[in-house]
N, C-alpha and C positions, 0 to 999 in steps of 0.2 A: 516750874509746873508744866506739864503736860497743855502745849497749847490749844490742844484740839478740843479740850479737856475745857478748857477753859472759854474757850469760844462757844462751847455746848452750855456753860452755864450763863457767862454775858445773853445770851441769844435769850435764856430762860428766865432771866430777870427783866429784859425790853421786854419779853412779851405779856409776862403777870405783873409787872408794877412794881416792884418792891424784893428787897433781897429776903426778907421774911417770907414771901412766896414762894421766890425759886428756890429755897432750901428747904422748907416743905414737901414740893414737888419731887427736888432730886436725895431728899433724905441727906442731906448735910446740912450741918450749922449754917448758920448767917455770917458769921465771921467768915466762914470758909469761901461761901459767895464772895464776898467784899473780897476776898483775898485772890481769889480768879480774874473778875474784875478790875483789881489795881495792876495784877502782874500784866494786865492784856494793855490796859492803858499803857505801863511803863516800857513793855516793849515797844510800844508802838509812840510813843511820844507825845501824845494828844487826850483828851480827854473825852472819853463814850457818853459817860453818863452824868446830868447833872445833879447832884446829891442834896436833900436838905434833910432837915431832923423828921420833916412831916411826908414826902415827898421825891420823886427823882424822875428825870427825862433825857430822852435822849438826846445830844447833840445833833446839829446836821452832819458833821461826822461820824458819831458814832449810828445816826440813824442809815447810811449811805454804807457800816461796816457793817451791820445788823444783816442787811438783805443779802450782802456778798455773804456774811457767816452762813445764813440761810442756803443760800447754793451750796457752800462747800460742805455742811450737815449732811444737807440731802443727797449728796453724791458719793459721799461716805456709807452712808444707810444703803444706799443702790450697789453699793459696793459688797459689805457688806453680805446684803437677801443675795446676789448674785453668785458670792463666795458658798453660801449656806446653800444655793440652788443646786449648784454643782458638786457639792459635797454628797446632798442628797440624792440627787436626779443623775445617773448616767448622760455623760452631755460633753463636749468636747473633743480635741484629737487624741485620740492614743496610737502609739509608738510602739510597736509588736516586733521581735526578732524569734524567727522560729529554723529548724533546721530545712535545707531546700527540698528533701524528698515528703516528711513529712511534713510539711508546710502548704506543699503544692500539691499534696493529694488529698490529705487526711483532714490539715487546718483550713483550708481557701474554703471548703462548703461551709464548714461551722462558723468560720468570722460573718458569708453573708447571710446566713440565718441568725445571726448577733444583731448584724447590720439592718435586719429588717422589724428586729425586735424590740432594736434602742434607734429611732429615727434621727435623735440628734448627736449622736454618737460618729464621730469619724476614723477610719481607722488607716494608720501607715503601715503596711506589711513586708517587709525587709527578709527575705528567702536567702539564707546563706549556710553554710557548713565551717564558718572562721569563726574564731573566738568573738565575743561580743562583748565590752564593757559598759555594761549601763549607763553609768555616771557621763563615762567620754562620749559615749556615741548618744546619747539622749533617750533609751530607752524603755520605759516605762515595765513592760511585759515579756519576758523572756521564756523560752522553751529548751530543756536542753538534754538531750540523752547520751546516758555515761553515766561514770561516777562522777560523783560532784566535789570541787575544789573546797576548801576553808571560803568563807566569802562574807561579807555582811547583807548580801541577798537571804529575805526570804524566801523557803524551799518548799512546795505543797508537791506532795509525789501525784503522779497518775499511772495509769498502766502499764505496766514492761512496755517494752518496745520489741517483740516478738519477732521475728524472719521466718516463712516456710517456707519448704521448695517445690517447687511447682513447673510443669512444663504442658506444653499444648497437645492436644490429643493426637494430631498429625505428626508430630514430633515423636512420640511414646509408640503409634502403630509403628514407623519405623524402626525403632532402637529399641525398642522395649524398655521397661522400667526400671528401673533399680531397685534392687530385694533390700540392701545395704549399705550405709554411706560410703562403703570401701569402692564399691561399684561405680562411683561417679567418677572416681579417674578416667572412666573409660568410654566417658560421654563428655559431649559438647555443652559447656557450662559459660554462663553466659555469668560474669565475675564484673560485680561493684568496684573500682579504684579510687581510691582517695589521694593517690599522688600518682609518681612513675608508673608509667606501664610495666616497667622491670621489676617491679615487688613481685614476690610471689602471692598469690590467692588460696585462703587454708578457708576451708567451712570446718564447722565446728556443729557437732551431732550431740548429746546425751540419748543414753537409755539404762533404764535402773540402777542410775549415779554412776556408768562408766561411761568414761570421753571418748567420742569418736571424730578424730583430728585429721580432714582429707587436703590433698592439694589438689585443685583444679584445676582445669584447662579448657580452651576454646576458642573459638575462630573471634568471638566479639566479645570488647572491653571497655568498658564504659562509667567518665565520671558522671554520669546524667541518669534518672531509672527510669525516663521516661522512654527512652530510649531502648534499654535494656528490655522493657516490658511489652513496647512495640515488637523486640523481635523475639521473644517466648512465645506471645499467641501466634505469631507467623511459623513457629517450631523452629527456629534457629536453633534452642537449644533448652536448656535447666537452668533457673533461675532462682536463686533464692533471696525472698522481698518481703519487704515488710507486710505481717500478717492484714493490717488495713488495706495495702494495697489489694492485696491478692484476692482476700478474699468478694470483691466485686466482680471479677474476672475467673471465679471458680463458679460462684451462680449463675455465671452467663455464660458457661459452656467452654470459655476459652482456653482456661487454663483447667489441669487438675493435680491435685496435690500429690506429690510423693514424700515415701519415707514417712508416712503418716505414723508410725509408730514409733518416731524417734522424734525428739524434742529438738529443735533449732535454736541458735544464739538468742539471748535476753539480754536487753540492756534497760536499765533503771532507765524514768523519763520523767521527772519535773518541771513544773511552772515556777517561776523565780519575778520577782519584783522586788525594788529599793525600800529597805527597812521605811518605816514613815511612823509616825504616831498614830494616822488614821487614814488608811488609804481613801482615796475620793470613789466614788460612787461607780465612775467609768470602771476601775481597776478592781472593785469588788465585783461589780457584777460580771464582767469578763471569765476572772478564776473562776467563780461559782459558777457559768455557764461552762466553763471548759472544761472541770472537775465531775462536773453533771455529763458532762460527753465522754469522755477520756478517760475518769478516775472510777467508772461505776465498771466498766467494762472487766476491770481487773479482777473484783469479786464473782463476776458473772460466768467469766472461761474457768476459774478454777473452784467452782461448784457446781 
């Protein structure tokens, strides 16, 4: 028998008097008490309760096991409301991996407005561009744009992940703009690298479902977009960044958009979390608030 089980009903017979009580109380037989009861005595080797046909009491032992049952009931039960609080109630640390450009422009404002919306909520924010395994690395929330592998992660999608090109107005009085994405060969392009500096740089254009495939070039090359972005408003050069970023720095005069008639790379972007039977409360309301940021955007640019 379940000791725990069984301690929950010992405790329920000290306390009403009689096994005909406690199985009233807990909706089992009497036999079934007695039989909680003998199993707890026999583990334990000693005798709880003294039994007559009319009558039973507790031992000084078993009255000395009665009050420790008591603690460890109640500690269970706090266990328990606790497990159930945080089920319900956003509350706890959560474990975030997002990619480092969007992460550090787009996610950092929306986690602290999270942060200011769930006070007991903690959050770890892990800014990387390397593969991330949940399971190994402990991460509860995941962000990740691309196509997405086979995985036992669940996948909620949110909005493409859009790139436009955009360069500083001091940069454009000089050089002039580009009619074409053919024309950027022949400008200073200010090219994202994910590895070697020796890869070449291809931006990728659509307009009315035909590909326009250019190579780039430019004085400055950069695995950082913070950087990269720094020196677009300065006119270093053309830039093409992710549509969040940019578009803060187009209302403020800094940047302005070229090739507005031709469509820029898209790449899928989902939220991903460890399959579970019921996610906890921190990890529902996190998606739901990111999906409310992130995922509405999508129907809104292409209506």
């Amino acid at each position: 028998m379940d000791k725990l089980t069984s301690m929950a009903v010992f405790a329920k017979s000290a306390e009403l008097g009689s096994f005909a009580a406690a199985a009233q109380a807990l909706e089992m037989s009497s036999q079934m008490v007695a039989k909680h009861v003998a199993a707890l005595e026999t583990s334990l080797g000693i005798t709880l309760l003294n039994r007559t046909t009319r009558r039973q009491s507790l031992t000084d032992i078993g009255r000395a096991y009665y009050d420790r049952c008591k603690m460890v009931l109640a500690e269970v039960d706090a266990a328990d409301s606790l497990a159930q609080e945080m089920h319900s109630q956003p509350k706890g640390l959560l474990r975030v991996s997002a990619p480092m450009t969007f992460g550090s422009f787009s996610l950092a404002p929306f986690v602290t407005r999270y942060l200011a919306r769930y006070p007991e909520v903690k959050i770890d924010l892990s800014l990387s561009d390397r593969y991330v395994d949940p399971l190994e690395d402990g991460y509860e929330i995941l962000i990740r744009i691309g196509e997405l592998e086979d995985s036992s992660l669940i996948a909620r999608p949110l909005a493409p992940y859009r790139l436009i090109a955009c360069a500083a107005p001091s940069y454009l009085a000089r050089h002039g703009a580009p009619e074409i994405p053919a024309d950027l060969s022949l400008h200073d392009c200010l090219a994202y690298t994910y590895g070697a500096s020796t890869i070449r740089c291809r931006w990728i254009f659509t307009q009315n479902d035909m590909t326009h495939e250019i190579e780039v070039n430019g004085r400055l090359r950069s695995d950082n977009w913070k950087a990269l972005l720094h020196a677009a408003t300065e006119g270093f050069g053309i830039i093409l960044g992710p549509e969040d970023v940019m578009e803060p720095e187009i209302k403020a005069g800094r940047l302005v958009r070229i090739l507005p008639d031709y469509v820029g790379p898209s790449r899928p972007m989902h939220v991903l979390y460890p399959s579970q039977r019921k996610p906890t409360a921190k990890i529902r309301s996190f998606i739901e608030a990111l999906i409310d940021e992130f995922g509405t955007k999508c129907l809104a640019r292409e209506t």
